[in-house]
C-alpha positions in Angstrom: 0.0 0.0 0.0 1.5 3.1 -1.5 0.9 6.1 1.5 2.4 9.3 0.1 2.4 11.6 3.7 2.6 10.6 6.6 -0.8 9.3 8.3 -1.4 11.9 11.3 -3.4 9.6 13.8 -4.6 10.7 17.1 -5.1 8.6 20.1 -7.9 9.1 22.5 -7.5 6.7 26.0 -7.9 7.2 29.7 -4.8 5.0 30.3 -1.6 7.6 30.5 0.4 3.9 30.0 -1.9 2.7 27.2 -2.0 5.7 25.4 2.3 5.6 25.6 1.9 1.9 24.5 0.0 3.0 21.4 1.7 6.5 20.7 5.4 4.5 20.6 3.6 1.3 19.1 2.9 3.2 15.9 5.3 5.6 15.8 7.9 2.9 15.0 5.8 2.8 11.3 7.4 5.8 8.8 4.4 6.2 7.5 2.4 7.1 10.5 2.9 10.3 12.9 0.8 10.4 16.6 0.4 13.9 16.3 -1.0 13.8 19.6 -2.9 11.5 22.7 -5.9 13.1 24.3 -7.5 11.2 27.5 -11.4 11.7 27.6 -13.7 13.0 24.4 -13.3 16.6 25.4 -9.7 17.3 25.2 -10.2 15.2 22.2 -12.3 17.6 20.8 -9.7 20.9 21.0 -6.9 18.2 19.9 -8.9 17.3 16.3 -9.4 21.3 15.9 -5.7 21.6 16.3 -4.3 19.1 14.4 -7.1 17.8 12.2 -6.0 14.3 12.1 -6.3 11.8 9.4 -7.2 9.2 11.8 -8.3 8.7 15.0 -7.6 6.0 17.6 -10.7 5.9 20.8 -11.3 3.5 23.8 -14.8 2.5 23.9 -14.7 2.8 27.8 -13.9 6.1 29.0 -15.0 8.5 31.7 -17.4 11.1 31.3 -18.7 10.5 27.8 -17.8 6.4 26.1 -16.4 6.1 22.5 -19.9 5.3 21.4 -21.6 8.3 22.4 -18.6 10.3 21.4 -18.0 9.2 17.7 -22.3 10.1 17.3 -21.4 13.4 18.3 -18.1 13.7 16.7 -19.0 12.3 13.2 -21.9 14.7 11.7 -18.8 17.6 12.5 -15.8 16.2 11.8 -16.2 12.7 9.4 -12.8 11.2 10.7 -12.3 7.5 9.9 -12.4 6.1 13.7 -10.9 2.7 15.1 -12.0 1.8 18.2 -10.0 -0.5 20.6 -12.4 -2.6 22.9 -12.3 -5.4 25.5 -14.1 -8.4 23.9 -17.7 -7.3 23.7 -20.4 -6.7 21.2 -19.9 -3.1 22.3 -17.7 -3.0 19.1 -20.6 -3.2 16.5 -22.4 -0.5 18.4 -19.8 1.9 17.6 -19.5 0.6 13.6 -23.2 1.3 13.4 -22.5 4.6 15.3 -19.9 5.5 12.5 -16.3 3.5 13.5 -14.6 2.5 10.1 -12.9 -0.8 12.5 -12.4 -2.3 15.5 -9.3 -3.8 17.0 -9.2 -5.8 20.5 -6.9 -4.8 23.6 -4.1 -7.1 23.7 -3.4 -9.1 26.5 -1.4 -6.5 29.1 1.3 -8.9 30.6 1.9 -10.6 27.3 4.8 -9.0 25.1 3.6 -11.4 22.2 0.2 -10.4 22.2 1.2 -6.3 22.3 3.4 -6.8 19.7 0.7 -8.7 17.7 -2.1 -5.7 18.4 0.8 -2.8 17.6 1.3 -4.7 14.3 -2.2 -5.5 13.5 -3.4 -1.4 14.5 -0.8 -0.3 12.1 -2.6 -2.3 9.2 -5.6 -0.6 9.9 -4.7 2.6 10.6 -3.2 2.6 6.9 -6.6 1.1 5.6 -8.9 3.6 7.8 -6.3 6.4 6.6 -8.3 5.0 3.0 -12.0 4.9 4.1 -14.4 7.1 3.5 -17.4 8.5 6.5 -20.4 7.1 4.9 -23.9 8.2 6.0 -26.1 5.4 7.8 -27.6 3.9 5.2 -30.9 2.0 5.7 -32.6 -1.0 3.6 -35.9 -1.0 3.7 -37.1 -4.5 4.9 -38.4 -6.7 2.0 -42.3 -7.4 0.8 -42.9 -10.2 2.1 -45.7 -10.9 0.3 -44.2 -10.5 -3.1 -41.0 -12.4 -1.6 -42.6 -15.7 -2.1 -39.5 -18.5 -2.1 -40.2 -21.3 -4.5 -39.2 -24.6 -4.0 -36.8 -23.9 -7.6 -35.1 -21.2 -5.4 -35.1 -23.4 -1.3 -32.2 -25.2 -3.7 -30.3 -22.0 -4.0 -27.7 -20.8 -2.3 -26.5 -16.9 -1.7 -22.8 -16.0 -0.6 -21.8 -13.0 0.7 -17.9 -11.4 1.3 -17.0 -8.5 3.4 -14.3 -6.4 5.0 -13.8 -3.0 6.4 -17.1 -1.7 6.7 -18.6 -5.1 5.9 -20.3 -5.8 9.5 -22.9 -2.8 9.3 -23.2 -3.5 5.7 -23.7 -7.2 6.0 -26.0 -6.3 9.2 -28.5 -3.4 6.8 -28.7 -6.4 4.2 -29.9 -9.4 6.6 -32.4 -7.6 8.5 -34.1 -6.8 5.8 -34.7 -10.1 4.3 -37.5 -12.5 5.1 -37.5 -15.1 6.8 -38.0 -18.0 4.0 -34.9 -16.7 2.3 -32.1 -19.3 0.9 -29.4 -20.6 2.6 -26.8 -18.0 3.3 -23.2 -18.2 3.7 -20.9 -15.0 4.9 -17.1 -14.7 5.5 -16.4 -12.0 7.2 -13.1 -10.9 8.4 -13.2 -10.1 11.7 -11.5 -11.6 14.6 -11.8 -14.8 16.8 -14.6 -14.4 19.1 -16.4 -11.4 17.2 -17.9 -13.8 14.9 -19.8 -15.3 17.1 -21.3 -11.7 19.0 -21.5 -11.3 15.2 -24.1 -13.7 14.8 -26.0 -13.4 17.7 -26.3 -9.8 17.2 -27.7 -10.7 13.8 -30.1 -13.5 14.8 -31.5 -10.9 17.7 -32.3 -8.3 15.1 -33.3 -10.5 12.0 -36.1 -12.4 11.0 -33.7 -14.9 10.0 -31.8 -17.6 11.6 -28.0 -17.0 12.7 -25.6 -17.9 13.7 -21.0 -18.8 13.8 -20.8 -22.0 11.3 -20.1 -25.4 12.9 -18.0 -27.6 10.8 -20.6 -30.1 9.5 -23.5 -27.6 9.6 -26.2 -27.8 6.7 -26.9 -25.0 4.6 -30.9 -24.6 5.0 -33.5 -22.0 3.9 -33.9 -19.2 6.3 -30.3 -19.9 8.0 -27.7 -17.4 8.2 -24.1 -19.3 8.6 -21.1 -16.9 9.4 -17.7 -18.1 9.4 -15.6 -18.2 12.7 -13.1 -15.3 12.5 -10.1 -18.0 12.6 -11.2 -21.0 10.3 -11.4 -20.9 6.5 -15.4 -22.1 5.5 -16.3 -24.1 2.3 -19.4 -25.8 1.1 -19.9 -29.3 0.2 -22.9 -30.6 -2.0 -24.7 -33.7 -0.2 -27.2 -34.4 -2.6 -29.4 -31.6 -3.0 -27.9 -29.9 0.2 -24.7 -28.2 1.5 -22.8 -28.9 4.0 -20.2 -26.5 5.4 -16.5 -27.3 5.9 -15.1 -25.3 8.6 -10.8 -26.2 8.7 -8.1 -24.0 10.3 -5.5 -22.8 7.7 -2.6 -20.9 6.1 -4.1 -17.3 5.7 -5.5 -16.6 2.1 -4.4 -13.2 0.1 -3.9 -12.4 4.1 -7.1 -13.4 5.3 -8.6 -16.3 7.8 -11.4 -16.7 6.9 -11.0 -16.1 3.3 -13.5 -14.6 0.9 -12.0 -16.6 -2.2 -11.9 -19.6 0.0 -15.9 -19.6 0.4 -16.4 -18.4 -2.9 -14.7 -21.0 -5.1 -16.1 -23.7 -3.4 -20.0 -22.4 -4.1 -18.5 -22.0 -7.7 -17.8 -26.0 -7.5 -20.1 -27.1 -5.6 -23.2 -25.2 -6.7 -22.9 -23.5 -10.0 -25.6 -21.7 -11.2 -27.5 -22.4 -8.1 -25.6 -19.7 -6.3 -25.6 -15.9 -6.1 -22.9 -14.3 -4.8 -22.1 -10.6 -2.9 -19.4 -8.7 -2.6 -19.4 -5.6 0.0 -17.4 -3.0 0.8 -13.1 -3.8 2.1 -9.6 -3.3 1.7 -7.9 -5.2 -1.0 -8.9 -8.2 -3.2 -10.2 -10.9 -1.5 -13.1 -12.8 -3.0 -12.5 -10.9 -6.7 -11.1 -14.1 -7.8 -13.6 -16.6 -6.5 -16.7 -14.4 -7.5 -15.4 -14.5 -11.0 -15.2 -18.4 -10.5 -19.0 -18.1 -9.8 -20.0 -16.2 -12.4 -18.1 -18.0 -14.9 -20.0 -21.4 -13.3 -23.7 -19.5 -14.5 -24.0 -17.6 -10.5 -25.7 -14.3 -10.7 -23.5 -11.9 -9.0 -23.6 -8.6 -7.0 -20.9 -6.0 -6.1 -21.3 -2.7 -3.8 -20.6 0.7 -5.5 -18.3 3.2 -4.5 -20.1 5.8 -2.9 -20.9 3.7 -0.6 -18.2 1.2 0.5 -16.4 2.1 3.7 -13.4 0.8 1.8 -13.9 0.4 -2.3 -11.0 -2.1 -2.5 -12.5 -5.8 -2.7 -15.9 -4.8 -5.1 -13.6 -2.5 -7.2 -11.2 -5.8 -8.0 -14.1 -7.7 -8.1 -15.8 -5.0 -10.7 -12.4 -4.8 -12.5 -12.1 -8.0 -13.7 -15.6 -8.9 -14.6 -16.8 -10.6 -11.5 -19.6 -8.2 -11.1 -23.2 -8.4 -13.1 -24.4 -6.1 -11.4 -22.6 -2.9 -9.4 -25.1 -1.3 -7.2 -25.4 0.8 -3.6 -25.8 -1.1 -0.5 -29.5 0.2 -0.4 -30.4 -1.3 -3.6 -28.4 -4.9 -2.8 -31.6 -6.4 -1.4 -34.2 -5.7 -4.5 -31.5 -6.4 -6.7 -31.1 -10.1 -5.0 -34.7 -10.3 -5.4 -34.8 -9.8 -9.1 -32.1 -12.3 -9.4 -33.9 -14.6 -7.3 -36.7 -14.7 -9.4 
């Protein structure tokens, strides 16, 4: 990734020791300056005026006014790309939906190892945040169900969806908007270990859809949402007129476990023109590849536009090479799954 200046990021933490872990953690990238560390929302707020970062850094948990709350006050002013770094909860997604760009989680505090894994992984995402975009909150509008009638042609179908940076709010708008006697879904998502599965619960809370974090040997059924577990690759297997899901730990594909292209070539294999495929919004180039293999077994196939991706790096690929039929805003992804459906 080609960064011409250097990224100006500023760290907002109540921790005078964590904020000096992060400051020094990325300062040791060339590409990245802490232009400054702020400890609660309000001295934030003078430090942005003053040094009008590129990127910002924020604990969810703070005194006097949390990250959440914060970054929907912050945002409408000042559309900064936003990470937030969070204890393992499901916190996380509140503050994506509030406007975040990513999430990292704190590292373990007594393990070197694990800092050193955290300092590496915030650097990647500081560089792709330093790329995103502040999208408004877009809504879908739920489905007709009564013109959403499922055939028994279409309970054999099967619909796969990819995602990144921005992906969990995107993939969240889409699946609670569709009704309940939908086709099987399959998502990889990248995200970490354990967020999967808040993933999925949060989903199968707010949808009229099953779901739930994939099980290795889980069936693919109608009205089922299966999301991949953040550290296992997930396939599909046809068994008869069903699939099954493979879920295997492996080497990291074009940097990613789970892997887009991992998911999508094996619905290109296993279920040909059976399968539509989507491709929403994230850094690089996963899944290009394997919705191309889809399309070129008879899928239909969906990308998200620019305008609004998060991150217009994995539909762009996916666009550039001919993997896309059909290139479309993340309001319109539903009817246009619907027409394809049909």
């Amino acid at each position: 990734m080609q960064i011409r200046k250097k990224i100006k990021v500023l760290v907002v933490d109540d921790s005078a020791l964590f904020r000096e872990v992060l400051a020094r953690g990325l300062s040791t990238d060339n590409t990245i300056e802490v232009v400054d560390t702020a400890s609660d929302p309000y001295d934030a707020k003078d430090k942005i005026l003053e040094h009008k970062p590129d990127v910002m850094i924020c604990d969810i948990q703070m005194p006097r006014m949390n990250g959440i709350e914060f970054i929907r006050r912050l945002l409408p002013q000042y559309p900064i790309p936003v990470i937030v770094i969070s204890t393992v909860s499901s916190a996380v997604f509140d503050a994506i939906a509030a406007g975040a760009v990513d999430f990292i989680a704190k590292p373990v505090a007594n393990s070197p190892d694990s800092i050193m894994d955290f300092i590496y992984e915030l650097i990647y995402k500081v560089k792709i945040a330093s790329t995103a975009k502040i999208v408004g909150r877009q809504t879908v509008s739920a489905a007709d169900t009564s013109l959403r009638t499922v055939t028994g042609t279409n309970a054999e179908k099967i619909i796969a969806i990819g995602a990144s940076t921005g992906g969990t709010e995107a993939i969240s708008q889409i699946i609670n908007a569709l009704p309940e006697n939908m086709p099987g879904i399959v998502v990889v998502q990248h995200i970490p270990p354990m967020f999967s599965r808040m993933f999925a619960q949060r989903l199968d809370a707010t949808s009229a859809l099953e779901v739930r974090e994939a099980k290795n040997g889980d069936y693919v059924e109608p009205g089922k949402v299966l999301i991949a577990p953040g550290d296992h690759h997930m396939r599909i297997r046809r068994v008869g007129s069903r699939y099954k899901v493979e879920c295997f730990k492996g080497e990291k594909v074009n940097g990613h476990c789970p892997s887009v292209d991992v998911l999508f070539e094996s619905v290109a294999r296993e279920a040909g023109d059976k399968a539509i495929g989507i491709i929403l919004t994230g850094m690089g180039y996963d899944g290009a590849k394997g919705l191309l293999a889809m399309k070129m077994k008879g899928a239909r196939t969906i990308g998200q536009d620019e305008a609004s991706s998060v991150v217009y790096g994995m539909p762009k690929v996916a666009y550039s090479i001919g993997a896309v039929d059909r290139q479309v805003p993340l309001d319109r992804i539903v009817d246009t799954l619907f027409s394809m459906l049909h």
